[in-house]
KETIGU-317263 format. One record per atom (N, C-alpha, C): residue in three letters; x, y, z negated; atom name; residue number from 1. Coordinates in steps of 0.001 Angstrom, whole numbers, plus 500000, padded with zeros to 6 digits. Each point is the difference from the previous one (the first is absolute). Layout:
<ALA,<X,Y,Z>,CA,NUM>
...
# end
This chain:
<UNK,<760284,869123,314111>,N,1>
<UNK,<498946,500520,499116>,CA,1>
<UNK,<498635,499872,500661>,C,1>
<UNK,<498997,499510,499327>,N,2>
<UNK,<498776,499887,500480>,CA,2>
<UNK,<499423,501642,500627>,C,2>
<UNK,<499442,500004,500771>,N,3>
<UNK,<498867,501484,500275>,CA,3>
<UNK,<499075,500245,499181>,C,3>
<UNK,<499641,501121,499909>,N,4>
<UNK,<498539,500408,499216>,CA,4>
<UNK,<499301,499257,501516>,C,4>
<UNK,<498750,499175,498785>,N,5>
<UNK,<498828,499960,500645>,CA,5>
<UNK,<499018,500781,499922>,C,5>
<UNK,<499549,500524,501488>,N,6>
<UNK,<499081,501018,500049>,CA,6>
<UNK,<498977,499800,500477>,C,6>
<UNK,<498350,500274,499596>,N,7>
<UNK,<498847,500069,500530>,CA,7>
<UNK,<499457,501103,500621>,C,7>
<UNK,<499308,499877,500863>,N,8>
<UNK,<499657,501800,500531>,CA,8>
<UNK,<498571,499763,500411>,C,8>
<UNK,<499501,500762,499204>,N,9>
<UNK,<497993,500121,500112>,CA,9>
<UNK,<499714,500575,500520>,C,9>
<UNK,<499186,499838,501177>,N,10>
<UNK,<499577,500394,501028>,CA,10>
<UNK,<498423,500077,500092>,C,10>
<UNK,<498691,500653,500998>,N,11>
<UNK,<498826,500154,500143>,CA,11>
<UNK,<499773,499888,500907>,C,11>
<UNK,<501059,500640,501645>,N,12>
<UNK,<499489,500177,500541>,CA,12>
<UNK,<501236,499891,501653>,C,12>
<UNK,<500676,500686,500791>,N,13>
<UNK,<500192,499590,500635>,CA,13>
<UNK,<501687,499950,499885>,C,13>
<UNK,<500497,500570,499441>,N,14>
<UNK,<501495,499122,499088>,CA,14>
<UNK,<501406,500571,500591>,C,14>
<UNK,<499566,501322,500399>,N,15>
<UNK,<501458,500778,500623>,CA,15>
<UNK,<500821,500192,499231>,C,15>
<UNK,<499807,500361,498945>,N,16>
<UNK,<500905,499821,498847>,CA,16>
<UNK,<500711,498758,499945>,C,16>
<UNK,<499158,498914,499796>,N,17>
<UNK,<500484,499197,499956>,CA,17>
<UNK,<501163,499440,501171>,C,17>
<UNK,<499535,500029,501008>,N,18>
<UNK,<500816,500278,501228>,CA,18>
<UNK,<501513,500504,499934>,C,18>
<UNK,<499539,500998,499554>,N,19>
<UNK,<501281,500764,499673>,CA,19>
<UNK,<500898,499404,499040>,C,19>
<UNK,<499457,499522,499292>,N,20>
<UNK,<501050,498840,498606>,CA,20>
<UNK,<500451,498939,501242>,C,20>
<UNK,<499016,499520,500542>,N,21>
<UNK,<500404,498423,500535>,CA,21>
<UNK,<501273,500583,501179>,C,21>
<UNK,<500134,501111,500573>,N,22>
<UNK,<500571,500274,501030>,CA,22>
<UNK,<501527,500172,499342>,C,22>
<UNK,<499905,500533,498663>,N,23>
<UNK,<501586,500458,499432>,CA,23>
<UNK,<500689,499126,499220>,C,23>
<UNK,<499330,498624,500258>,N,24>
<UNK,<500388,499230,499486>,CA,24>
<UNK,<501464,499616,500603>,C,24>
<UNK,<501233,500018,498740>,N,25>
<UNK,<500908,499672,500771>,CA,25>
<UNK,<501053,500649,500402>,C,25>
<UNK,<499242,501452,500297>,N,26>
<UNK,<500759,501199,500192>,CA,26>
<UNK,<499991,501493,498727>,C,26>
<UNK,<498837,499951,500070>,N,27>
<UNK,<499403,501116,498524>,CA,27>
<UNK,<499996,498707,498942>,C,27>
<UNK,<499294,499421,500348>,N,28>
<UNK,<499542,499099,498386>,CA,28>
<UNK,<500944,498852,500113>,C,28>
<UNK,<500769,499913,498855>,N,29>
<UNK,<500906,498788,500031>,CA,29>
<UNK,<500169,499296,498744>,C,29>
<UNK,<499296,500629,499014>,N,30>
<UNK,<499973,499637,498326>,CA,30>
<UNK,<498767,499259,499746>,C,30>
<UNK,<498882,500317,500946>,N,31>
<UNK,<498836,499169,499967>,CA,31>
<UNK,<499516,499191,500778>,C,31>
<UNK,<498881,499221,499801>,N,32>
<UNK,<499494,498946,500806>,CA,32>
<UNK,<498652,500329,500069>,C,32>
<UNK,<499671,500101,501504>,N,33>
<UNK,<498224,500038,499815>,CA,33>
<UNK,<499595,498553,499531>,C,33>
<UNK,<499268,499919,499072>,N,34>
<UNK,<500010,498587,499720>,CA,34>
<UNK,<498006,499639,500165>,C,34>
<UNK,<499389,501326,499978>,N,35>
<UNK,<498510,499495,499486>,CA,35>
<UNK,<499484,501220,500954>,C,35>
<UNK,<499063,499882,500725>,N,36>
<UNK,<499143,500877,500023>,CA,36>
<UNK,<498446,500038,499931>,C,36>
<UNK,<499315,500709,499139>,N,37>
<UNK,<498643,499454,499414>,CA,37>
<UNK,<498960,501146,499900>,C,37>
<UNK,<499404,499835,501070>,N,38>
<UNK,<498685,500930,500661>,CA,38>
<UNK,<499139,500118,499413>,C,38>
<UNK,<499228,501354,499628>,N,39>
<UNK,<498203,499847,499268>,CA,39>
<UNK,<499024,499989,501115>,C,39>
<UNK,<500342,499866,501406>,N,40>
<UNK,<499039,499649,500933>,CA,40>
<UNK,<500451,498742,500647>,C,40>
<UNK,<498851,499324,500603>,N,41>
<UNK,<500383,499036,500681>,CA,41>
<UNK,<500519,499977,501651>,C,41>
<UNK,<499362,501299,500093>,N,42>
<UNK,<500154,500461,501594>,CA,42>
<UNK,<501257,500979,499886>,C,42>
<UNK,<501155,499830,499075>,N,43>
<UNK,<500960,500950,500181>,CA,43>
<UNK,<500799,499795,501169>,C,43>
<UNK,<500557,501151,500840>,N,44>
<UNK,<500602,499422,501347>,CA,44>
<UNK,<501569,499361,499438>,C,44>
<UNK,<500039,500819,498942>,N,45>
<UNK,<501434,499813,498627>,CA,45>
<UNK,<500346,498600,500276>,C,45>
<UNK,<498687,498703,499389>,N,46>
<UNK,<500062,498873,500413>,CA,46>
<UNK,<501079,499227,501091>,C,46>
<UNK,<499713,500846,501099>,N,47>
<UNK,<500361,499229,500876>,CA,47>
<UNK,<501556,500433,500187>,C,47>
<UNK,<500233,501533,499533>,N,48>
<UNK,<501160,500616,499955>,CA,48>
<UNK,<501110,498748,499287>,C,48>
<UNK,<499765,499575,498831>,N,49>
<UNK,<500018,499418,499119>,CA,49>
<UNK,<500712,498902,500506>,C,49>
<UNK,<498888,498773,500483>,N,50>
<UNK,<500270,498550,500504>,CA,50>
<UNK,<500904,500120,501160>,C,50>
<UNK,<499971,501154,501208>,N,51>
<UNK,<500833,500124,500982>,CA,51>
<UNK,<501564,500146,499454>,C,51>
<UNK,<500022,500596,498729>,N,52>
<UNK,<501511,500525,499503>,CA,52>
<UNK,<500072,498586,499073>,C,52>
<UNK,<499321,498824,500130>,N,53>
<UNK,<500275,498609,498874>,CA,53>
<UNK,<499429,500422,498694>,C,53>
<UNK,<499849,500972,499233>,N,54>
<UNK,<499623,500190,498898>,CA,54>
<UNK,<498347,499548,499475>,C,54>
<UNK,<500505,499422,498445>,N,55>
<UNK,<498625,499185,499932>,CA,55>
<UNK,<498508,501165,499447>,C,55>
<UNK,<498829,499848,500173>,N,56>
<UNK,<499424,500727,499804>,CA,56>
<UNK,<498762,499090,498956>,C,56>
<UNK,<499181,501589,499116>,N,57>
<UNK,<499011,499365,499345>,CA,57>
<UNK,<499027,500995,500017>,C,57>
<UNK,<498527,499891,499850>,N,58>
<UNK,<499419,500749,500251>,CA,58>
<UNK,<499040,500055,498672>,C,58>
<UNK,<499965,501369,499535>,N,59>
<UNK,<498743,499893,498399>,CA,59>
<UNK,<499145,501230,500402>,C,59>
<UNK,<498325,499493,500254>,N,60>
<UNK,<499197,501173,500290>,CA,60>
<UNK,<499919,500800,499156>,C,60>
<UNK,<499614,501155,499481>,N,61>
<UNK,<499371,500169,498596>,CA,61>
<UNK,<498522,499743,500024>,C,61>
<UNK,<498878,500087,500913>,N,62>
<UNK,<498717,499880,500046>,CA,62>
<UNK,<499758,498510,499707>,C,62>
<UNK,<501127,499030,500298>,N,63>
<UNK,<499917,498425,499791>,CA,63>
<UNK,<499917,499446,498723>,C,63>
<UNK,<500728,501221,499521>,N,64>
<UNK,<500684,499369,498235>,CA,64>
<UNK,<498554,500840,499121>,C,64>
<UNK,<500203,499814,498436>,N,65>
<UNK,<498816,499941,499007>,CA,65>
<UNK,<500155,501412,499715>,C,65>
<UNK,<501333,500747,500034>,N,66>
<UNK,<500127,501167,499067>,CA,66>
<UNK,<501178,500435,500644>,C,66>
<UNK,<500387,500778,499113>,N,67>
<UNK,<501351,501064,500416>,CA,67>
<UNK,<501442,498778,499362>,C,67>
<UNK,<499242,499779,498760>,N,68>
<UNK,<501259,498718,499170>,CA,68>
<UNK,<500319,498586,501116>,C,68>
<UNK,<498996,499906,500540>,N,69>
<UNK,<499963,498530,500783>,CA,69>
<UNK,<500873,500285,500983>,C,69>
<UNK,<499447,501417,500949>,N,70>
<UNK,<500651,500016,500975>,CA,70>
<UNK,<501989,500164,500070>,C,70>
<UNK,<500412,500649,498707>,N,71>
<UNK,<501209,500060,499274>,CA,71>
<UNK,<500577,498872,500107>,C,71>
<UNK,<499045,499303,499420>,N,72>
<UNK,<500691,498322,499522>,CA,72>
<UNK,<500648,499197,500510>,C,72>
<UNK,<498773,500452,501537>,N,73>
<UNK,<500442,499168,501413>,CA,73>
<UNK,<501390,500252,500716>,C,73>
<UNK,<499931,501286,499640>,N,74>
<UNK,<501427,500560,500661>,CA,74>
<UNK,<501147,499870,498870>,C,74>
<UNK,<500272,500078,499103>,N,75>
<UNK,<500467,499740,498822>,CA,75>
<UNK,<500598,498672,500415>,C,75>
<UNK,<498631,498938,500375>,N,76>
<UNK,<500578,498311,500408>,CA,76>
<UNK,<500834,499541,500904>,C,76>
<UNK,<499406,500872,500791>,N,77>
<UNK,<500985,499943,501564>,CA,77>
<UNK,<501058,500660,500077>,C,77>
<UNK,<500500,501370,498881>,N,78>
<UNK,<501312,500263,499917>,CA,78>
<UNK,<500758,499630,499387>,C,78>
<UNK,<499566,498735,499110>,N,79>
<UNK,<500580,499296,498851>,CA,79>
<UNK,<500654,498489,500370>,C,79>
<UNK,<498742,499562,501435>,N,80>
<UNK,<500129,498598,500991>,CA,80>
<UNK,<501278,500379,500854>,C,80>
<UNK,<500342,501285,500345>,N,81>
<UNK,<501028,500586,500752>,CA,81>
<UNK,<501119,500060,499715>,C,81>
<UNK,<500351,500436,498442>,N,82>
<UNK,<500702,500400,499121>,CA,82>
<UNK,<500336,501463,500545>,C,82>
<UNK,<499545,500921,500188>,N,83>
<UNK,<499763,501289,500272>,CA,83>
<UNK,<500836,500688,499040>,C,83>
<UNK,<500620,501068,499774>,N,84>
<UNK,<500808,500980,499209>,CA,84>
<UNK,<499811,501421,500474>,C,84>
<UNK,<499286,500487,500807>,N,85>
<UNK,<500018,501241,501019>,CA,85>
<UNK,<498358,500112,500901>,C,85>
<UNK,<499868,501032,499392>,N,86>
<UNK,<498635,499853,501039>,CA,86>
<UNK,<499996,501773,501075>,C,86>
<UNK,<499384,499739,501182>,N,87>
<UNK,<499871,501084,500525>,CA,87>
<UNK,<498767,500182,500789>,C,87>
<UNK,<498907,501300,499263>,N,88>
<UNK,<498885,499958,500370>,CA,88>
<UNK,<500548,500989,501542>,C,88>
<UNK,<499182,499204,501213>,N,89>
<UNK,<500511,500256,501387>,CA,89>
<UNK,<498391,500454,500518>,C,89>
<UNK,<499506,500940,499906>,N,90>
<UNK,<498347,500249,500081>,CA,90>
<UNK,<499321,499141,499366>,C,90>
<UNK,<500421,499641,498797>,N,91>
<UNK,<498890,498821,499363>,CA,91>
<UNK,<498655,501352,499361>,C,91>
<UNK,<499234,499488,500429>,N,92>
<UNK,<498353,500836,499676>,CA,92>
<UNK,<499239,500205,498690>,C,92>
<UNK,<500586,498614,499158>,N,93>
<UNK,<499427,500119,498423>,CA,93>
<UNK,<500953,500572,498990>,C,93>
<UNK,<499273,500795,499491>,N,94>
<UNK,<500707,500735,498666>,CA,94>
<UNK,<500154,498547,498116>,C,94>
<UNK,<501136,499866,500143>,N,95>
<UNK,<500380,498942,499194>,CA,95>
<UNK,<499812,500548,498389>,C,95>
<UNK,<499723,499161,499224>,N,96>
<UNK,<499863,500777,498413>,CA,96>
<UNK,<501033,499809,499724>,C,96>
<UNK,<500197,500927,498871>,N,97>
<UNK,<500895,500323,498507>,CA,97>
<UNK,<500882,498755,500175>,C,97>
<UNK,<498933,499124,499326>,N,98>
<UNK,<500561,498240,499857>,CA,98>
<UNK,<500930,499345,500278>,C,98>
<UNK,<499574,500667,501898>,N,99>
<UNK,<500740,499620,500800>,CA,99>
<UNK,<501321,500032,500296>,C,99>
<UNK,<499925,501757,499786>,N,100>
<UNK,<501105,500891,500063>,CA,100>
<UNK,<501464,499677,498988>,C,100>
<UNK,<499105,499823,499158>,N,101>
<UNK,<500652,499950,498606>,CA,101>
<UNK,<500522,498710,499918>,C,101>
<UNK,<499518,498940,500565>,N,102>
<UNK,<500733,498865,500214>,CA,102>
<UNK,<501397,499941,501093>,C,102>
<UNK,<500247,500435,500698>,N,103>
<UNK,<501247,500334,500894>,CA,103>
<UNK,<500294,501853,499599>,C,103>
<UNK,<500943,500132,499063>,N,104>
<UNK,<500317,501412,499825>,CA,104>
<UNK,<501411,500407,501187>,C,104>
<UNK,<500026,500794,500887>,N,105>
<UNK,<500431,500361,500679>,CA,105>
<UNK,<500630,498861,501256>,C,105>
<UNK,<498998,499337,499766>,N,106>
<UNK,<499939,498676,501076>,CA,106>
<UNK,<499047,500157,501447>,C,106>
<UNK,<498928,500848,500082>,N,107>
<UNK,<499459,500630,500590>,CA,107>
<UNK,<500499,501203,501332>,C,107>
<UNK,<499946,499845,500856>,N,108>
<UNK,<499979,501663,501130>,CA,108>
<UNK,<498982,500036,500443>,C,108>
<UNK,<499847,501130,500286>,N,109>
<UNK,<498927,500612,500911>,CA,109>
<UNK,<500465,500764,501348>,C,109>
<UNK,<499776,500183,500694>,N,110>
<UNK,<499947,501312,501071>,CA,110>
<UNK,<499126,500520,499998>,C,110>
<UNK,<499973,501366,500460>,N,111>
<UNK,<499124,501434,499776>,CA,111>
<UNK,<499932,500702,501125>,C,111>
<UNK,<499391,500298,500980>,N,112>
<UNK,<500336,500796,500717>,CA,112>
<UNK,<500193,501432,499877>,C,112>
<UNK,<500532,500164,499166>,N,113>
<UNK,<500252,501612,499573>,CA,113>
<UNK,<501354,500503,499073>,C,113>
<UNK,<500259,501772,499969>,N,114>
<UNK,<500978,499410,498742>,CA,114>
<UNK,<499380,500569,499058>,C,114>
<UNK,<499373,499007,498996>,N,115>
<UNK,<499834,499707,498734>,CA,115>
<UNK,<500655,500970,499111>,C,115>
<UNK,<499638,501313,499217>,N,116>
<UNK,<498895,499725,499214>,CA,116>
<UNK,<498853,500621,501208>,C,116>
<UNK,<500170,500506,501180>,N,117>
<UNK,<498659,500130,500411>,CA,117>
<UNK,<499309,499438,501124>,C,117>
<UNK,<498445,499782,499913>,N,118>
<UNK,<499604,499588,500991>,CA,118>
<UNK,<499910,497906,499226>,C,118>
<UNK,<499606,500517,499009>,N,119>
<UNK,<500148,498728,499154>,CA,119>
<UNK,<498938,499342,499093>,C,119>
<UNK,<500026,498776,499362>,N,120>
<UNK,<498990,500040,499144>,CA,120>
<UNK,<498642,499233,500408>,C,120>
<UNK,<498850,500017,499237>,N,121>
<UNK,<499068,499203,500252>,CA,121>
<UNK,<499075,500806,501184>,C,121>
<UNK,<499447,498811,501164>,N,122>
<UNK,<499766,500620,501291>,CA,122>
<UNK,<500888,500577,500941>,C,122>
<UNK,<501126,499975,499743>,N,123>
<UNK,<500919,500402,501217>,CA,123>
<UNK,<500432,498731,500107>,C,123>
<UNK,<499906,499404,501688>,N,124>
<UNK,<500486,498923,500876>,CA,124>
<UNK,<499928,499686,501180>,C,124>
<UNK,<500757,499877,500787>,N,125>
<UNK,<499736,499879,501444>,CA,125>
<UNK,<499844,501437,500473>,C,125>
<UNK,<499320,500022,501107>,N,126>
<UNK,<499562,501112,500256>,CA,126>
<UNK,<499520,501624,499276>,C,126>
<UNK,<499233,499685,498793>,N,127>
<UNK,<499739,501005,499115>,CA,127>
<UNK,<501072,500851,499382>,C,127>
<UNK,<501189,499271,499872>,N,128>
<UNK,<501447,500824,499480>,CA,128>
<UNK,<500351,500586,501359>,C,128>
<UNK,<500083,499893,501089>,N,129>
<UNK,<500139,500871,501491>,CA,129>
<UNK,<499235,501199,500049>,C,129>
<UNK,<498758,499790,499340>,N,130>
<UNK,<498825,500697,500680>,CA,130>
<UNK,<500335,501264,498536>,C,130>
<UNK,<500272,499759,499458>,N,131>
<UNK,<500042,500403,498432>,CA,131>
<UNK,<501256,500896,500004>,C,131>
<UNK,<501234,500109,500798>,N,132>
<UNK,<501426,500311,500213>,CA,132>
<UNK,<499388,501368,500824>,C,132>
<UNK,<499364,499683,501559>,N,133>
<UNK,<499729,500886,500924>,CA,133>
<UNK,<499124,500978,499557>,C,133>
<UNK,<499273,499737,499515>,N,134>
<UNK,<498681,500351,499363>,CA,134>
<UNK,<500980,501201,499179>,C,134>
<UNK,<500607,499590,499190>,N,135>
<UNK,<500947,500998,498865>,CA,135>
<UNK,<500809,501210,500845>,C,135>
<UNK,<500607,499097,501157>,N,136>
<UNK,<500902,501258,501069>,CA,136>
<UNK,<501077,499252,499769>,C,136>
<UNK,<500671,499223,499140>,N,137>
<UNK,<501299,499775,499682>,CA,137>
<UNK,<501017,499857,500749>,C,137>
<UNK,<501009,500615,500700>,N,138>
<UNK,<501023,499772,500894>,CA,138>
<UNK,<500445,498524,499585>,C,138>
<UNK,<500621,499404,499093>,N,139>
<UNK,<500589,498910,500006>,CA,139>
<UNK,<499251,498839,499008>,C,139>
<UNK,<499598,498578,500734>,N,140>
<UNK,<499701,499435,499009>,CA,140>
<UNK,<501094,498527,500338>,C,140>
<UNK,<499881,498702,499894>,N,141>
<UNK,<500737,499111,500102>,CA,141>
<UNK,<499468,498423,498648>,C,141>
<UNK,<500861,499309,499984>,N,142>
<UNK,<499145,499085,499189>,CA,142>
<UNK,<501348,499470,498343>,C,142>
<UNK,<499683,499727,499204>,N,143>
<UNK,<500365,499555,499360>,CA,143>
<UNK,<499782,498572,499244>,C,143>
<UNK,<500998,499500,499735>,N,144>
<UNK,<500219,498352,499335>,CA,144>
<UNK,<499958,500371,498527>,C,144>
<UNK,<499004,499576,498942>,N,145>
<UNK,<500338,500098,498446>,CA,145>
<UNK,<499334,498523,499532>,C,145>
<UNK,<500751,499775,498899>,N,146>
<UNK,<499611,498990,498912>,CA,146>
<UNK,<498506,500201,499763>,C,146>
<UNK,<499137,498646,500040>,N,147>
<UNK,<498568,500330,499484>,CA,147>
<UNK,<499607,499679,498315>,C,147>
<UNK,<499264,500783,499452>,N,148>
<UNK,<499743,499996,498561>,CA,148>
<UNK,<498135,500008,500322>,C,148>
<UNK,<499459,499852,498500>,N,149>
<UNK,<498501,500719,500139>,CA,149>
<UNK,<499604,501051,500400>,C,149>
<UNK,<500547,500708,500335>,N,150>
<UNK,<499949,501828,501136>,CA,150>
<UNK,<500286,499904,501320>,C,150>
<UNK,<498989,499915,500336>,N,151>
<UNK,<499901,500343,501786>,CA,151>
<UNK,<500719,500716,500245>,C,151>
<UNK,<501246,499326,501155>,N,152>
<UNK,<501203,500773,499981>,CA,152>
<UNK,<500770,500495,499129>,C,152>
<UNK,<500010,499628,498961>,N,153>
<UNK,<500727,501001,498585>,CA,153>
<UNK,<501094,498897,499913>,C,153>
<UNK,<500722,499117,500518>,N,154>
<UNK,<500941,499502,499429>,CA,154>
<UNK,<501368,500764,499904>,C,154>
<UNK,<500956,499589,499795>,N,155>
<UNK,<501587,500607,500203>,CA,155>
<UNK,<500342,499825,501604>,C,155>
<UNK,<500596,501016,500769>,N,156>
<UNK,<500223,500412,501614>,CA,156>
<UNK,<500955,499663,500079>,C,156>
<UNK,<500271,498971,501056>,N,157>
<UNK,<501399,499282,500157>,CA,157>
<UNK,<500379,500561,501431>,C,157>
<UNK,<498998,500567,501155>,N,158>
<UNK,<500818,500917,500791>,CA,158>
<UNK,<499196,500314,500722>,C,158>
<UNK,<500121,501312,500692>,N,159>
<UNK,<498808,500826,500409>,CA,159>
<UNK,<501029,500702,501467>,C,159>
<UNK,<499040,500014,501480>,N,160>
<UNK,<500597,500618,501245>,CA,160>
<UNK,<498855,500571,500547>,C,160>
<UNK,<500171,501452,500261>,N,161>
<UNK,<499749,501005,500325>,CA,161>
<UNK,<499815,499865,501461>,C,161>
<UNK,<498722,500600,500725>,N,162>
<UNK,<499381,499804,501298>,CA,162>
<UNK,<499662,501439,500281>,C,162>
<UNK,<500592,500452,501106>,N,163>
<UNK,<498801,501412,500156>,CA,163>
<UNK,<498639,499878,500830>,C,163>
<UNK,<499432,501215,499546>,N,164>
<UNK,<498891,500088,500922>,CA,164>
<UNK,<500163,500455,500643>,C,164>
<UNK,<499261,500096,501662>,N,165>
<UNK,<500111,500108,501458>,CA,165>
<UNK,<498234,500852,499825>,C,165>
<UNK,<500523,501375,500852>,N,166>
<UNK,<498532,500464,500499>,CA,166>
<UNK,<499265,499050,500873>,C,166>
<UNK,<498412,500113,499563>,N,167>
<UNK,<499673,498970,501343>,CA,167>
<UNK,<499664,498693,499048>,C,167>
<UNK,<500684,499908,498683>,N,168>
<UNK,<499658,498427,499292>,CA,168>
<UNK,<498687,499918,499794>,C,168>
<UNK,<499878,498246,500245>,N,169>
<UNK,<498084,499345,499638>,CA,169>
<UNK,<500845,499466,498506>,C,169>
<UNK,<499033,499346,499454>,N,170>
<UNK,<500222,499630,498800>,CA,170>
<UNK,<500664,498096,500262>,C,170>
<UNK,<499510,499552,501785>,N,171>
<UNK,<500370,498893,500169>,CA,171>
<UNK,<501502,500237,500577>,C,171>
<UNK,<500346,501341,500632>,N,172>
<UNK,<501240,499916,500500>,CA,172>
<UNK,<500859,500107,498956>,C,172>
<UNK,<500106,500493,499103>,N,173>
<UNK,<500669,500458,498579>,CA,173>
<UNK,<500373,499057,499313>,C,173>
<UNK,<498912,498557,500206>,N,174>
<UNK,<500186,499176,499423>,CA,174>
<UNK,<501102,498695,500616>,C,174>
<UNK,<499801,499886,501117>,N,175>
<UNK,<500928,499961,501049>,CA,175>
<UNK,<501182,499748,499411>,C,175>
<UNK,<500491,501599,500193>,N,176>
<UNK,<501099,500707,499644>,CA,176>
<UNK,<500652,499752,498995>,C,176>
<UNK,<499032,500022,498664>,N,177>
<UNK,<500850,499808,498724>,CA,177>
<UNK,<500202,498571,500166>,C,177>
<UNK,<499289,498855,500377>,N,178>
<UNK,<499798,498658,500041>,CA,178>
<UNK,<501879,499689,500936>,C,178>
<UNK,<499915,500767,501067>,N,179>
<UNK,<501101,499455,500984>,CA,179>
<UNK,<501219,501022,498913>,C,179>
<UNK,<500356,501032,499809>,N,180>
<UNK,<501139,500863,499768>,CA,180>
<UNK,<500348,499799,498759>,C,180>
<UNK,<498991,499760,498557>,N,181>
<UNK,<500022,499714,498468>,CA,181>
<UNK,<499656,498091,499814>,C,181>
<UNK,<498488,499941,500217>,N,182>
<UNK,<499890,499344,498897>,CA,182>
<UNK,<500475,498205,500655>,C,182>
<UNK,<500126,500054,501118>,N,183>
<UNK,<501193,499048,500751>,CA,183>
<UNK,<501300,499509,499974>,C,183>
<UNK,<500818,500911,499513>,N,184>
<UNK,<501026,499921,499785>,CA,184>
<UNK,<500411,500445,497834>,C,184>
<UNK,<499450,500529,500176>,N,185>
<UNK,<499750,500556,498279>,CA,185>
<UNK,<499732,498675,499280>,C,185>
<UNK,<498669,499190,500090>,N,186>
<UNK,<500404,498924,499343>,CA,186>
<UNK,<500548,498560,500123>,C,186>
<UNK,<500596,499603,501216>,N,187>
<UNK,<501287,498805,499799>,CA,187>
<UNK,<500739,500471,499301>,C,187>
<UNK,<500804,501653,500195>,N,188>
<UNK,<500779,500395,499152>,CA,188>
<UNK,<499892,499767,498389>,C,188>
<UNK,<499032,500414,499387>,N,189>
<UNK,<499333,500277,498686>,CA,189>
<UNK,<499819,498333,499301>,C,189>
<UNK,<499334,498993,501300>,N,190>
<UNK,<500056,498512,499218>,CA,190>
<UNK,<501723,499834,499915>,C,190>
<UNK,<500695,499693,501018>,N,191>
<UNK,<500973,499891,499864>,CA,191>
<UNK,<500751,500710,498529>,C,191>
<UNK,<500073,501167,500025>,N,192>
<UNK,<500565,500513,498645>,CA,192>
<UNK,<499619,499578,498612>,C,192>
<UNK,<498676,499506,500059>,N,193>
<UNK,<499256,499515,498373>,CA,193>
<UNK,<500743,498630,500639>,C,193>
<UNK,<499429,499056,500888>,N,194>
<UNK,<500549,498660,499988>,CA,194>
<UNK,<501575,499671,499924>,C,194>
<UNK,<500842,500738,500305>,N,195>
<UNK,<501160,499930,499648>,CA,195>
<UNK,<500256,500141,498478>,C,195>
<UNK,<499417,501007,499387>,N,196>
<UNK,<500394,500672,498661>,CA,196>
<UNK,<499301,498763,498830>,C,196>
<UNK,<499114,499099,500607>,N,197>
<UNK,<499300,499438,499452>,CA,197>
<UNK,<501144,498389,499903>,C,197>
<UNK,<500800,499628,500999>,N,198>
<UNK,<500598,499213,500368>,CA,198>
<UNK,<501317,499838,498708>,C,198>
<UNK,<500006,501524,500123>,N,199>
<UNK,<500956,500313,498819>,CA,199>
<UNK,<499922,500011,498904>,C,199>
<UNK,<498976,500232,499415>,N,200>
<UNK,<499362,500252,498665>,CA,200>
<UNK,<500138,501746,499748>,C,200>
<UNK,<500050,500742,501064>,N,201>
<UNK,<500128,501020,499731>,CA,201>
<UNK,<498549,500549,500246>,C,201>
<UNK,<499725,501646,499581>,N,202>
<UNK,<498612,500471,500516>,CA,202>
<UNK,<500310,501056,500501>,C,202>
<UNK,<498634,500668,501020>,N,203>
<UNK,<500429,500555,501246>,CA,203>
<UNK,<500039,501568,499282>,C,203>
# end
């Protein structure tokens, strides 16, 4: 049986991604990294990328005419791929409706949090850490969901729980959920859609 082919959008320095390329084989066995396609040119992702053989493409958004153009581009290059699976891996641009709506539950995300809180428009990177501590919350951790037009609002395909440590920065926290959740959380999570997808089943 063929693999799901998978793309994973990246911005910036591609641990996530890392983490796919590393379980390859062992966690991930239903899919194929087949594409990986950066909105910076200086992503370290890049190189993550070509070192693991995987082919890469790069679409700025400041390069392209509009929000539709910049779509298009990526649209082309997941279409030149034959792509079936996409996984935003710190990708930085917020994708439209259009977009969304063109791959329905074809899409993941990771979150560093568990979702429903600590979510939403303006929480990323760092700001969802700072946003957790800030609250007091004993436990936060990251979650994998389907992406739709709602920031973070898709359907939650699996969510792992991190505690907090007296003493946390908002960079150690991040750390933490990065190495204990969102590392191991999503090879698991592609793997389960790319298998189910292999099947004709849904997750």
């Amino acid at each position: 049986m063929n693999k799901t082919k998978i793309a994973v959008l990246v911005s910036g320095g591609g641990t996530n991604l890392q983490a796919l390329i590393d379980s390859v084989g062992s966690v991930l066995t239903s899919g194929e990294l087949a594409l990986v396609l950066s909105g910076n040119r200086n992503a370290y992702a890049l190189e993550r990328a070509a070192k693991a053989g995987i082919a890469t493409e790069i679409v700025v958004k400041k390069e392209c005419a509009d929000q539709a153009d910049f779509e298009g581009r990526i649209i082309a290059a997941l279409e030149k791929h034959g792509i079936e699976l996409i996984v935003l891996a710190g990708f930085m641009n917020i994708l439209s409706a259009d977009f969304t709506n063109r791959y329905p539950e074809r899409i993941i995300n990771v979150h560093p949090s568990l979702i429903p809180s600590f979510c939403g428009k303006g929480f990323y990177g760092l700001h969802v850490h700072e946003a957790a501590l800030a609250y007091g919350v004993k436990v936060t951790g990251a979650t994998v969901h389907f992406v739709n037009e709602i920031p973070d609002g898709g359907r939650i395909i699996a969510q792992k729980a991190v505690e907090i440590l007296p003493g946390d920065t908002p960079e150690i926290l991040q750390k933490r959920v990065m190495e204990q959740a969102e590392w191991i959380l999503l090879p698991q999570a592609v793997e389960k859609v790319s298998a189910a997808m292999m099947k004709g089943e849904t997750v």
